[in-house]
MARPASE-565790 format. One record per residue (C-alpha): residue number from 1; x, y, z. Coordinates in Angstrom, 1 decimal. Layout:
<recs>
rec baba=NUM | u=X | v=Y | w=Z
...
</recs>
This chain:
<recs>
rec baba=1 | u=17.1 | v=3.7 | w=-42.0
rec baba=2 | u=17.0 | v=7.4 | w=-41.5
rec baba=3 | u=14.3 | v=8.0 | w=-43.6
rec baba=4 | u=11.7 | v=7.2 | w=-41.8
rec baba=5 | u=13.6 | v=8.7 | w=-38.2
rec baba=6 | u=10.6 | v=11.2 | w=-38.3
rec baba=7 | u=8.1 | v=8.5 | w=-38.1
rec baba=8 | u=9.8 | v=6.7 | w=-35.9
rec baba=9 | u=10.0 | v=9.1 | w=-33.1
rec baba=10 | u=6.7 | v=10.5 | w=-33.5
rec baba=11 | u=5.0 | v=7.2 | w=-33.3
rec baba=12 | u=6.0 | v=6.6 | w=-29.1
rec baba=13 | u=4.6 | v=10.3 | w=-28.3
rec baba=14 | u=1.0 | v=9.6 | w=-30.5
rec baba=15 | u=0.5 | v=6.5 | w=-28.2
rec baba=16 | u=1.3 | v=8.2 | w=-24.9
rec baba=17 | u=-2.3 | v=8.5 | w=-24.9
rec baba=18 | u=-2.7 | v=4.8 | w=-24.5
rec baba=19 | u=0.1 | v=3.7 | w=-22.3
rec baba=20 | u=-1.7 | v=3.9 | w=-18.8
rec baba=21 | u=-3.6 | v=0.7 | w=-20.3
rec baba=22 | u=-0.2 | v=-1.2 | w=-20.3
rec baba=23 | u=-1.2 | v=-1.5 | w=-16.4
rec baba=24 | u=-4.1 | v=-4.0 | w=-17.3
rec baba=25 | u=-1.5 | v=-6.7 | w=-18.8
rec baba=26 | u=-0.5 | v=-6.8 | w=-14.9
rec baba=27 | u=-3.7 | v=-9.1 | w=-14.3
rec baba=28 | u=-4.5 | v=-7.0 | w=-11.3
rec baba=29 | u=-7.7 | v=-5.3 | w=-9.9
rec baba=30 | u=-7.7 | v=-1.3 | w=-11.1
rec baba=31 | u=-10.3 | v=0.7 | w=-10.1
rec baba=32 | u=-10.7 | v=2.4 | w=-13.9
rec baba=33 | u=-12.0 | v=1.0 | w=-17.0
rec baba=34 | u=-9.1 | v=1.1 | w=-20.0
rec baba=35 | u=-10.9 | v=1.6 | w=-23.2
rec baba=36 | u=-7.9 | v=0.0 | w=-25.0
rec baba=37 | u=-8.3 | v=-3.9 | w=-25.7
rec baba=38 | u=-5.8 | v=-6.0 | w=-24.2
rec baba=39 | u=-4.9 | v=-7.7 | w=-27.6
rec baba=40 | u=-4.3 | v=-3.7 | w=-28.8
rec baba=41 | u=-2.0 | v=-2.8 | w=-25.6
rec baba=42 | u=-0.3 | v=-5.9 | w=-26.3
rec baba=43 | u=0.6 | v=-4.9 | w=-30.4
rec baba=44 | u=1.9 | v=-1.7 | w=-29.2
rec baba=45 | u=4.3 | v=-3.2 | w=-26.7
rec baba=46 | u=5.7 | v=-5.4 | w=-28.8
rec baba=47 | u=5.5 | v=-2.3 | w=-31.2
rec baba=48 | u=7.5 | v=-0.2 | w=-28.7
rec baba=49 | u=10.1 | v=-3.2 | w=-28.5
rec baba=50 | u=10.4 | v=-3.2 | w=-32.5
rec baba=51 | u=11.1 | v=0.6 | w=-32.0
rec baba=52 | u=13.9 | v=0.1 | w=-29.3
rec baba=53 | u=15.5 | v=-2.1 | w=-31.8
rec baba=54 | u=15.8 | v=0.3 | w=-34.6
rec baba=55 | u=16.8 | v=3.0 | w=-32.0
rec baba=56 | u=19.7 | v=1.1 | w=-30.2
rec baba=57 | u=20.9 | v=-0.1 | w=-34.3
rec baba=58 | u=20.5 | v=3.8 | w=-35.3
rec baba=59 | u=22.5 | v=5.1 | w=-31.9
rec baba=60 | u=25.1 | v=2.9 | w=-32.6
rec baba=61 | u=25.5 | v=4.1 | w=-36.2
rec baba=62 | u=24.9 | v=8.0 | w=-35.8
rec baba=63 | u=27.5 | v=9.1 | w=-33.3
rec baba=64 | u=26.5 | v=12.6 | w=-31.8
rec baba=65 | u=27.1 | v=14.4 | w=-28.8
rec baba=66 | u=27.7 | v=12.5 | w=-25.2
rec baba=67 | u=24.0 | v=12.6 | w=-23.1
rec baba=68 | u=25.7 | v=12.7 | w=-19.6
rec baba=69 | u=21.8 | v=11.4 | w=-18.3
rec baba=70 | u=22.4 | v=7.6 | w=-19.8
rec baba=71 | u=24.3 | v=6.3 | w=-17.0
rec baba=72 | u=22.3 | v=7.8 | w=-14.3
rec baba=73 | u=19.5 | v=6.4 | w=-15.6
rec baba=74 | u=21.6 | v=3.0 | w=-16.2
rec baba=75 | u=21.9 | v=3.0 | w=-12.6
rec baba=76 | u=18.1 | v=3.8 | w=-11.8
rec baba=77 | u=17.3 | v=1.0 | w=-14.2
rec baba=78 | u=20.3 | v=-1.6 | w=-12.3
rec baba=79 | u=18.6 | v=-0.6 | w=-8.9
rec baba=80 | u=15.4 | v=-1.6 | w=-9.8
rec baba=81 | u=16.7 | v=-4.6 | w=-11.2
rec baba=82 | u=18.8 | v=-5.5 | w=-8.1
rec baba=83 | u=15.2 | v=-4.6 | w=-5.9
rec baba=84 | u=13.6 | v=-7.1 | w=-8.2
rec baba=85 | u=16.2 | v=-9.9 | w=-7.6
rec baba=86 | u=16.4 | v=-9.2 | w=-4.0
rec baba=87 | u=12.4 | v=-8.4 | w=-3.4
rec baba=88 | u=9.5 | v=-11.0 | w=-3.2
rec baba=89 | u=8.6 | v=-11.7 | w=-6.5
rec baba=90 | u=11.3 | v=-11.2 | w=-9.1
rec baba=91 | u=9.0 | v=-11.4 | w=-11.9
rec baba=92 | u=6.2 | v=-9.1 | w=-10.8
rec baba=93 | u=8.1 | v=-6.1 | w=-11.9
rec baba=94 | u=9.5 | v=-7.3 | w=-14.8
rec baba=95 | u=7.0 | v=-5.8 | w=-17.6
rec baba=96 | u=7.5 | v=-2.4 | w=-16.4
rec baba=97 | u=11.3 | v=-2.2 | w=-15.7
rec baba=98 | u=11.7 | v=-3.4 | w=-19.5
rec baba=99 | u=9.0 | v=-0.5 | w=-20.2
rec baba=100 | u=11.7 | v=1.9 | w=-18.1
rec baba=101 | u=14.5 | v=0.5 | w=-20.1
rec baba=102 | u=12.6 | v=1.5 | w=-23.8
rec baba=103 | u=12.4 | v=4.5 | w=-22.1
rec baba=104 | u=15.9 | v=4.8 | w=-21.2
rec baba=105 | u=16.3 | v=4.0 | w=-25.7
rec baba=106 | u=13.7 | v=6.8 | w=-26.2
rec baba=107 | u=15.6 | v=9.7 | w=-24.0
rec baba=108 | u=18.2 | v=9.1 | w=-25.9
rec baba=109 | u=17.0 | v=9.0 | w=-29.4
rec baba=110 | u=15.0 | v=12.1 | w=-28.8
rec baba=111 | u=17.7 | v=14.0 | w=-27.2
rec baba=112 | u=20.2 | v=13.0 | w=-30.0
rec baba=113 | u=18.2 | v=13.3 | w=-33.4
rec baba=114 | u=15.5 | v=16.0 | w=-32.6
rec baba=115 | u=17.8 | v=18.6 | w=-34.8
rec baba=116 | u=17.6 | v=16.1 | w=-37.5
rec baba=117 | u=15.6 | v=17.3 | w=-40.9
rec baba=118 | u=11.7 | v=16.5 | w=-39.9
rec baba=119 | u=12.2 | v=15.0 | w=-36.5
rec baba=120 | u=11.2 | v=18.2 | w=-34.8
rec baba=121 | u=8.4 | v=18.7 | w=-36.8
rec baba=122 | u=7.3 | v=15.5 | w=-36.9
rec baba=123 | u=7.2 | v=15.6 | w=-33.0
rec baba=124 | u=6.0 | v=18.6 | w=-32.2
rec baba=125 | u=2.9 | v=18.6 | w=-34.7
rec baba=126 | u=2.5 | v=14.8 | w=-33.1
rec baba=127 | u=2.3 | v=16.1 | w=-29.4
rec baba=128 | u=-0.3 | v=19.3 | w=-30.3
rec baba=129 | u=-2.3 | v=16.6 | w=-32.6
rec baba=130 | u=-2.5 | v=13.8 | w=-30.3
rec baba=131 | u=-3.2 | v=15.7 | w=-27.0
rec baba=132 | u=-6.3 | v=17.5 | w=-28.8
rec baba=133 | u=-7.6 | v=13.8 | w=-29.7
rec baba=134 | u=-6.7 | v=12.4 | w=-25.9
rec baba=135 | u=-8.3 | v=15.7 | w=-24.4
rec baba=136 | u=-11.1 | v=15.8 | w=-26.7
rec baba=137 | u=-12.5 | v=12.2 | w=-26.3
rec baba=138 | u=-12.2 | v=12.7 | w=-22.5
rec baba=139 | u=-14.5 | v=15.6 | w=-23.2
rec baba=140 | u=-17.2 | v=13.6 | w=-25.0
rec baba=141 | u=-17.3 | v=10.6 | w=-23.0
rec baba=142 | u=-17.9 | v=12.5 | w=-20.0
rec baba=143 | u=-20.5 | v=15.3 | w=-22.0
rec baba=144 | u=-22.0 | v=11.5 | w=-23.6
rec baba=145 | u=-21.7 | v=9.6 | w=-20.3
rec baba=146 | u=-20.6 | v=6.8 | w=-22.4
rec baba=147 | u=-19.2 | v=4.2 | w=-21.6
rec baba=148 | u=-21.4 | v=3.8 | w=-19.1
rec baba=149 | u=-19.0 | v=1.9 | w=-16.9
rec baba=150 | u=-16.6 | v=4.4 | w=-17.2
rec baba=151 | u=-18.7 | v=7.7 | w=-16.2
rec baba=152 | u=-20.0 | v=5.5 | w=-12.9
rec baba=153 | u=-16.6 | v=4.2 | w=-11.4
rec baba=154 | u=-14.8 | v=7.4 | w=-12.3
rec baba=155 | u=-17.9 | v=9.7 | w=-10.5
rec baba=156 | u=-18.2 | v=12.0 | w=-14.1
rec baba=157 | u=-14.5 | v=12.8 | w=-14.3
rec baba=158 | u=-12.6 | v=12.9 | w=-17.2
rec baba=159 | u=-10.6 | v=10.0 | w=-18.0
rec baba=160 | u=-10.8 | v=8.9 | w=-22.1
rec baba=161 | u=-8.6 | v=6.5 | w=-22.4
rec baba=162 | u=-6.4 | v=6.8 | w=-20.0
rec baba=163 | u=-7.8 | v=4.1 | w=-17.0
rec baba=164 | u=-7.7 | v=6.9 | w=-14.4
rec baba=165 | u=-9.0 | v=10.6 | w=-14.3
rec baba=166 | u=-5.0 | v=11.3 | w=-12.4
rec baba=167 | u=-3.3 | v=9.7 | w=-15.5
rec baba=168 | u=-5.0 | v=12.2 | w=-17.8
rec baba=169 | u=-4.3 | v=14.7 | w=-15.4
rec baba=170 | u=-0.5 | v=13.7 | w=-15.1
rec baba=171 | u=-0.1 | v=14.0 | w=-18.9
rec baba=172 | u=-2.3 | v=17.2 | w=-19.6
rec baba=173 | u=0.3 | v=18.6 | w=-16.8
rec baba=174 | u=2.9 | v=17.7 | w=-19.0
rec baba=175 | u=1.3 | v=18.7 | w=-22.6
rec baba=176 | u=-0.6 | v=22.0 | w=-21.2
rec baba=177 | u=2.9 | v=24.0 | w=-20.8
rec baba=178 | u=4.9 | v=22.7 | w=-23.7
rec baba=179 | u=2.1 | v=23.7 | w=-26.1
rec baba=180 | u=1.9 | v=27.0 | w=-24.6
rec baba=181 | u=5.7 | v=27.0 | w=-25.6
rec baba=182 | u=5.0 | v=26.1 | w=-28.9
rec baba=183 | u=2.7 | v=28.4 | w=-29.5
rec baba=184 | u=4.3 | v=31.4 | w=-28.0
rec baba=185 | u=7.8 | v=30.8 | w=-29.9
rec baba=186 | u=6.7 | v=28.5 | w=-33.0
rec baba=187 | u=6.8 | v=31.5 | w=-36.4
rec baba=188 | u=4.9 | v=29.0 | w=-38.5
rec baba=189 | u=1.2 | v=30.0 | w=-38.5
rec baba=190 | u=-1.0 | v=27.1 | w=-38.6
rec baba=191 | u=1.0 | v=24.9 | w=-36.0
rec baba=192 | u=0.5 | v=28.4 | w=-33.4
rec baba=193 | u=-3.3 | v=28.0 | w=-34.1
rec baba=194 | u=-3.2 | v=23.9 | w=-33.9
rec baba=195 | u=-1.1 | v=24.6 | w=-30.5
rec baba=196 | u=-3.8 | v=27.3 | w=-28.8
rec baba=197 | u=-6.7 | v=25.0 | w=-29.6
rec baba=198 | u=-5.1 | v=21.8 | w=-27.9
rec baba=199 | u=-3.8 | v=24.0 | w=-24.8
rec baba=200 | u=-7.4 | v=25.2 | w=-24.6
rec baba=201 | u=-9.3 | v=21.7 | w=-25.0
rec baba=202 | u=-6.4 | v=20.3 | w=-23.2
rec baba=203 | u=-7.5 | v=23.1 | w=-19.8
rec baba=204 | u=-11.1 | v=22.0 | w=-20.1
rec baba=205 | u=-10.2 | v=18.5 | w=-20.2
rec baba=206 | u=-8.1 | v=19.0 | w=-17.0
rec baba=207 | u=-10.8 | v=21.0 | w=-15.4
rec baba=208 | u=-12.8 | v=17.8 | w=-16.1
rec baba=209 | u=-10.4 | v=15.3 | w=-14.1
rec baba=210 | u=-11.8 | v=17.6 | w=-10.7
rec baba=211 | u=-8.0 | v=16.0 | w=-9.6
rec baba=212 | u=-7.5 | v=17.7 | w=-6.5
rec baba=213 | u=-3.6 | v=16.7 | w=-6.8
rec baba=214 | u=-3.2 | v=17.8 | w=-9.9
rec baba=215 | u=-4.6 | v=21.1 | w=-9.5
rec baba=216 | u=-2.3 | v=22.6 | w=-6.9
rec baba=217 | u=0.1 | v=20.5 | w=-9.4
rec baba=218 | u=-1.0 | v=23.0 | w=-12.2
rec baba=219 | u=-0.4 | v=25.9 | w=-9.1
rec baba=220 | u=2.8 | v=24.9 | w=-9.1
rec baba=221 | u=3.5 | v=25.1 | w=-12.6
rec baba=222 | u=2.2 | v=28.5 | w=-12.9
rec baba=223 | u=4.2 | v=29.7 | w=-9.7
rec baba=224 | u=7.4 | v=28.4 | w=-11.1
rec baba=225 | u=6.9 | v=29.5 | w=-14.4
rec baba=226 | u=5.7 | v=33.1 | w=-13.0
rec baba=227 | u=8.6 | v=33.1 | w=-11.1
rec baba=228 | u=11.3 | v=32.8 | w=-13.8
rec baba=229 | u=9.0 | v=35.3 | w=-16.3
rec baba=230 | u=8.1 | v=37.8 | w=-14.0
rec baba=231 | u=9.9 | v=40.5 | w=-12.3
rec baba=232 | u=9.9 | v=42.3 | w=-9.0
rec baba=233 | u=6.0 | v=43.1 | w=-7.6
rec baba=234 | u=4.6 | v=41.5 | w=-10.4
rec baba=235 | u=6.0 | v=38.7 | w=-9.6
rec baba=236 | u=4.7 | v=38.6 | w=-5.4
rec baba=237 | u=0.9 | v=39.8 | w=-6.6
rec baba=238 | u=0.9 | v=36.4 | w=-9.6
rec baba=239 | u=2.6 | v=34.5 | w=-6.8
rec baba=240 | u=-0.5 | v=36.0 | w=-3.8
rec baba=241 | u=-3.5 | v=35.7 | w=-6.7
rec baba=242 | u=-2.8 | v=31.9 | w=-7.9
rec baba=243 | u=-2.9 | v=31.1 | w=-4.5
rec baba=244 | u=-6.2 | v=32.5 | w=-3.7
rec baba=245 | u=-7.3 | v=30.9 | w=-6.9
rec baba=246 | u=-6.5 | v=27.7 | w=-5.8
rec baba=247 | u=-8.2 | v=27.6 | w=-2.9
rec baba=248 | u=-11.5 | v=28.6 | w=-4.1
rec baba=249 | u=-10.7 | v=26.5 | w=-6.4
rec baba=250 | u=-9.9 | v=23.4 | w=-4.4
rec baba=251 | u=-13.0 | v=23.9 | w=-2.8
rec baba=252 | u=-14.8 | v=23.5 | w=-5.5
rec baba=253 | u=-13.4 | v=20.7 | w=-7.0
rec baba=254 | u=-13.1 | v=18.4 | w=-3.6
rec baba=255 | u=-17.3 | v=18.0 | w=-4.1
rec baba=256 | u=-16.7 | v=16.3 | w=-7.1
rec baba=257 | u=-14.8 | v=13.3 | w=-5.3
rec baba=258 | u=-16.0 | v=10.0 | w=-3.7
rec baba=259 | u=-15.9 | v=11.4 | w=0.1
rec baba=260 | u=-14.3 | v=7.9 | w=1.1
rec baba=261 | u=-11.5 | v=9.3 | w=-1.0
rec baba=262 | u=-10.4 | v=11.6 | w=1.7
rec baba=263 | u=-9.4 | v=8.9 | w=4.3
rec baba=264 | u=-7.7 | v=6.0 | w=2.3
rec baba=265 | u=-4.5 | v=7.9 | w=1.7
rec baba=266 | u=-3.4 | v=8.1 | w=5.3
rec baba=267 | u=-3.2 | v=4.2 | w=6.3
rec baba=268 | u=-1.4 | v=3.5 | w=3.2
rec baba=269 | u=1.2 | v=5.9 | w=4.1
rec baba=270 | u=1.5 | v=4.0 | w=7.3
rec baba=271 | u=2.1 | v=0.6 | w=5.4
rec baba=272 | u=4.7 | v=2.0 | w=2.9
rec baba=273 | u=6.4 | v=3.3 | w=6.3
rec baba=274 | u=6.2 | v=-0.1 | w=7.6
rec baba=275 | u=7.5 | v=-1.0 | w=4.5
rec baba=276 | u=10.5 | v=1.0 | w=4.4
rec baba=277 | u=11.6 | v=0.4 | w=8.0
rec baba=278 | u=11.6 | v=-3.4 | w=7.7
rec baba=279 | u=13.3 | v=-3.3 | w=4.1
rec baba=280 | u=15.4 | v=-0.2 | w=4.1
rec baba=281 | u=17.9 | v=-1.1 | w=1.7
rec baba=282 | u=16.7 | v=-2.7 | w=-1.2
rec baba=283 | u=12.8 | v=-3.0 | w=-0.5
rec baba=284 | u=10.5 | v=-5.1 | w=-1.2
rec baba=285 | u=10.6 | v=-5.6 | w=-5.1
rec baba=286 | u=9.2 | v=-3.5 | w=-7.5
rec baba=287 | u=5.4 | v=-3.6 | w=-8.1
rec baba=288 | u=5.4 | v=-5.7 | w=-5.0
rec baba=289 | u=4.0 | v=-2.8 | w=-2.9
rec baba=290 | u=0.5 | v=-4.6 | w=-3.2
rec baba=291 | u=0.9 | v=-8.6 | w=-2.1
rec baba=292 | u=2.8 | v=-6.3 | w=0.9
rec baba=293 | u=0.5 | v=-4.6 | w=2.0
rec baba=294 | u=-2.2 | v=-7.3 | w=2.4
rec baba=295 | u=0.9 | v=-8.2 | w=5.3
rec baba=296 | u=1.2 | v=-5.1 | w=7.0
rec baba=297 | u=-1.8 | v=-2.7 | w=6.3
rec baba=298 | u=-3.8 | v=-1.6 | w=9.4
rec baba=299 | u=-7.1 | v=-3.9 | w=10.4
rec baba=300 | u=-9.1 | v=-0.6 | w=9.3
rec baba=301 | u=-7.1 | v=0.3 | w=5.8
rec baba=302 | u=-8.1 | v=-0.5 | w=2.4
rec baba=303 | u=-8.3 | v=-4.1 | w=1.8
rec baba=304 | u=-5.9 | v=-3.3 | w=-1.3
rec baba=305 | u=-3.2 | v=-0.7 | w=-2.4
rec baba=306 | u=-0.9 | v=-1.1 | w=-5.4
rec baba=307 | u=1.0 | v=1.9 | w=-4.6
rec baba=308 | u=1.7 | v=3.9 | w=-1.9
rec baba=309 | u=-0.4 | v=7.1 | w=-3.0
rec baba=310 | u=3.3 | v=8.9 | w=-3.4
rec baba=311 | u=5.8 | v=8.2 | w=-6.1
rec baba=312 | u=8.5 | v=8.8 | w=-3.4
rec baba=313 | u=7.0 | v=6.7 | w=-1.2
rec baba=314 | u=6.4 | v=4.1 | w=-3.4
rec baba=315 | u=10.2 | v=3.9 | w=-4.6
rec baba=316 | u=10.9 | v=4.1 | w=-0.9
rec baba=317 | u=9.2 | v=0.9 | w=-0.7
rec baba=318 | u=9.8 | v=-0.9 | w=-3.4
rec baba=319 | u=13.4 | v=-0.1 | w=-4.2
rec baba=320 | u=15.0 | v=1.4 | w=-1.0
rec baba=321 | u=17.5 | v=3.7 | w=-0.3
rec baba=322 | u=19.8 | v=2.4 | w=-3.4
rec baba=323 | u=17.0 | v=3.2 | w=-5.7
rec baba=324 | u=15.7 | v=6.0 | w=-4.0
rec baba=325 | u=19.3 | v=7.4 | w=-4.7
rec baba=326 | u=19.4 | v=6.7 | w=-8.0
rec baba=327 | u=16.3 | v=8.8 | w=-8.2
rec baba=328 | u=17.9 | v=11.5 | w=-6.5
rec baba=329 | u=20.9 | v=11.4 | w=-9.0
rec baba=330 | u=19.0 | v=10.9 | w=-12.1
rec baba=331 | u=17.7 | v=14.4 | w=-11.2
rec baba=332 | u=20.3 | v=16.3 | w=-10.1
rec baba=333 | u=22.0 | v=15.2 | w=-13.5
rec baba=334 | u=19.1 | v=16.6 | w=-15.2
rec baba=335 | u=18.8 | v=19.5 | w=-13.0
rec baba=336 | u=22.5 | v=20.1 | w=-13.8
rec baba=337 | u=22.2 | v=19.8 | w=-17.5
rec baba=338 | u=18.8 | v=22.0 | w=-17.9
rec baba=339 | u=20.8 | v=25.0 | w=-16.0
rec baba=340 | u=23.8 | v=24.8 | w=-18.2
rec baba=341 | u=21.6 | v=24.4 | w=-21.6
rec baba=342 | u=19.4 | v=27.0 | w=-20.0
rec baba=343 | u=22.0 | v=30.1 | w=-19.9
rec baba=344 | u=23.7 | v=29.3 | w=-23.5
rec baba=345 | u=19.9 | v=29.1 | w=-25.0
rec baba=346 | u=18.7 | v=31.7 | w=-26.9
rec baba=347 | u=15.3 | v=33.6 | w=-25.8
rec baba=348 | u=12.8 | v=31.8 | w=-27.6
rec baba=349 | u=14.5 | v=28.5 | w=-26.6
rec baba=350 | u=14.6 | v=29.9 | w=-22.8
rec baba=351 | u=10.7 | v=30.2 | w=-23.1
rec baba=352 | u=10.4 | v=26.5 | w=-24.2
rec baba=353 | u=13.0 | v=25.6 | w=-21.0
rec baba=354 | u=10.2 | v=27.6 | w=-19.1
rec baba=355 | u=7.4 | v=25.4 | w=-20.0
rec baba=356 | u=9.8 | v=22.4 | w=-19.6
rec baba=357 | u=11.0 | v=23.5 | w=-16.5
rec baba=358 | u=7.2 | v=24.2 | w=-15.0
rec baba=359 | u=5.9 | v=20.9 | w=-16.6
rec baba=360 | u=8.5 | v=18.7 | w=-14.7
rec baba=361 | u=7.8 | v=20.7 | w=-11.4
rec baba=362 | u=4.2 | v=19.8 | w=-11.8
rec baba=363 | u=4.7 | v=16.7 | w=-12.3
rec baba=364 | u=7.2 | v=16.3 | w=-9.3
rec baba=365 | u=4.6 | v=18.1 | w=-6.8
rec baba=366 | u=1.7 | v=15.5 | w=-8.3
rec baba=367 | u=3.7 | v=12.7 | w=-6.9
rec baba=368 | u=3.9 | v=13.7 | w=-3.7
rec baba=369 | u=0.5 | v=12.3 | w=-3.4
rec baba=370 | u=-0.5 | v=10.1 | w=-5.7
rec baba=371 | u=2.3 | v=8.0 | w=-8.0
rec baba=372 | u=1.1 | v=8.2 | w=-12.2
rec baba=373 | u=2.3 | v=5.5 | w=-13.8
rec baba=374 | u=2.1 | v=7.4 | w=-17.2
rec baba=375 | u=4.6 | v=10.4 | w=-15.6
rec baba=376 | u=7.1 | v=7.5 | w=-14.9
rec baba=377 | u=7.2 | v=5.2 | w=-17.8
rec baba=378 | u=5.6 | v=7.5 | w=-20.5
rec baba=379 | u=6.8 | v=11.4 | w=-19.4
rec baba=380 | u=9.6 | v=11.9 | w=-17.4
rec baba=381 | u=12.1 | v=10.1 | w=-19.6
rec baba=382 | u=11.3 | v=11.1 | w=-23.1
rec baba=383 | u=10.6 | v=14.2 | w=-21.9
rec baba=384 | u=13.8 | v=15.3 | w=-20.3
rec baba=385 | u=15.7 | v=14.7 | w=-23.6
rec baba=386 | u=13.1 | v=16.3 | w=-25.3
rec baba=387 | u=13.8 | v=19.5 | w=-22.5
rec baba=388 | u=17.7 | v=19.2 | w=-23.0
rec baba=389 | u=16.9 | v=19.4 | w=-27.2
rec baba=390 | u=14.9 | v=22.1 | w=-27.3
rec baba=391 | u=17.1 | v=24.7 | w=-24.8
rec baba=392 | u=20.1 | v=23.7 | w=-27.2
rec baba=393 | u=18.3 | v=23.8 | w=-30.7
rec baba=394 | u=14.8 | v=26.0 | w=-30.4
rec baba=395 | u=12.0 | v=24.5 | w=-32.4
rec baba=396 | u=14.3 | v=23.8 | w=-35.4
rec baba=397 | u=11.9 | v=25.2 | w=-37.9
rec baba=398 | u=14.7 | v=26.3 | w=-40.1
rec baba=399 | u=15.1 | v=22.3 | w=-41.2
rec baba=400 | u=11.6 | v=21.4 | w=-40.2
</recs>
């Protein structure tokens, strides 16, 4: 069984590229086009579950250190459980809170075998492999205009095969920084190259997306990450030049959106206000936000919305205040347990907390306006035990 513990977690990070088409098992309307047959999307769910399985078995038979973040996110999991039972259709959520709980199993594997011989270089040659392939067909399609179908409903932004060009955007947030890391701190040669080259197909790739969100996202990133690098007046002229940059920057990319774009957001805000105020506690059920909205959207709104445009808002709405604090507490227990890692680490393992630390604040500032289901159910999770790992152990090249 430990054997193949490399394989097995690798194998969740190569298919993060595909996991925004687990949206189309939903049956509902999406305005993208997943390159990822149904029958495919299906096989690796059920491929996900056979991985939960081995993980829970091998957790319970490798003791190791005590991840203080499992019962927080036990308790974000039980809150969108009790939404569910308490919203309008218990059921509708269902698929995706079991996706949450695999992702509660995957924290923790991560988090408690990534020292293990070949897991860390099993994983981290996965990530810089597989986000040159995700960035790279992105690329093409767009440069090809094939499919066809895609380049028209997506207006010539990048998406590959991700459904949406803001959940290619969400996960280059997330991959851009950590293989900066890698390649600044990694000593063995090849994986520095392998780690420049998909940090600079993945930048062109995210240039591509023209996501407005995601770019003062990736401001964010750079601000916090200049922040903890830089000293003194260094740090106030990065701070005053990125934001000049991005908004020139913003400019330009705002022609390359649909101009009804710029008015949906604003009614749908409204409705997941509504929302909230009528179902404050509980909400309305997750992945509910949608049948909802058809009930209390303005005459003038979008005739549909499956989110609120927000992550925060969305949770607001669909799992109340008892969720929403869940939320909260899942991240000040991470927050907590980053700082502490964070001042025993040792340099190079401080500059992979760095492009942690910057990633997750991008990703947090995305969802302020616009909620990526890939960041929830495919990033944030994995990702924080992969954070907590790497400020305790480095790259682990010395066993890798």
């Amino acid at each position: 069984m430990i054997r193949i513990l490399p394989i097995a977690v690798a194998i969740p990070f190569a298919a993060l590229p595909v996991f925004a088409s687990f949206i189309m098992l939903m049956g509902i309307p999406v305005p993208g086009v997943s390159l990822i047959p149904p029958g495919v999307a299906i096989f690796l769910l059920v491929l996900m579950g056979c991985e939960a399985v081995y993980g829970v078995l091998l957790l319970l038979r490798v003791k190791g250190e005590k991840n203080p973040l499992v019962v927080p996110l036990l308790l974000w999991l039980g809150s969108g459980l009790l939404a569910a039972l308490f919203g309008f259709d218990p059921r509708g959520g269902l698929l995706f809170l079991g996706i949450f709980g695999l992702g509660i199993i995957w924290h923790t594997g991560v988090e408690r075998f990534y020292d293990r011989p070949q897991v860390a270089k099993a994983l981290l040659w996965t990530l810089v492999v597989t986000s040159t392939i995700a960035s790279l067909l992105a690329i093409v399609f767009v440069l090809s205009k094939h499919p066809n179908a895609l380049y028209i409903i997506a207006h010539g932004r990048a998406v590959g095969t991700f459904v949406l060009p803001g959940e290619l955007a969400g996960y280059l947030l997330m991959l851009l920084p950590l293989g900066c890391g890698i390649a600044v701190t990694t000593q063995q040669s090849l994986l520095r190259i392998l780690a420049w080259i998909s940090v600079c197909v993945g930048s062109i790739a995210f240039a591509m997306t023209f996501s407005r969100t995601a770019f003062v996202a990736m401001g964010v990133e750079l601000a916090v990450a200049g922040f903890l690098l830089l000293r003194g007046r260094r740090r106030i002229a990065a701070l005053l030049g990125l934001i000049l940059a991005m908004g020139i920057t913003f400019i330009v990319f705002n022609a390359h959106h649909d101009p009804s774009e710029n008015f949906t957001r604003p009614p749908i805000w409204q409705a997941a206000l509504s929302m909230i105020e009528r179902f404050p506690l509980t909400g309305v059920g997750p992945f509910n936000f949608g049948p909802v909205y058809q009930l209390v959207r303005a005459p003038d709104a979008d005739a549909a919305a499956y989110h609120a445009h927000s992550i925060y808002l969305t949770l607001l709405a669909e799992t109340g205040i008892v969720g929403f604090c869940a939320f909260l507490f899942v991240w000040k227990r991470f927050a907590s347990d980053v700082y502490a890692a964070y001042i025993r680490a040792t340099p190079r393992a401080r500059l992979l907390g760095v492009a942690c630390i910057a990633a997750f604040a991008g990703t947090l500032s995305q969802g302020l306006i616009d909620t990526v289901s890939i960041v929830l159910f495919g990033l944030w999770l994995p990702f924080m035990g992969l954070t907590i790992a790497m400020l305790r152990h480095g790259l682990v090249e010395s066993v890798a």
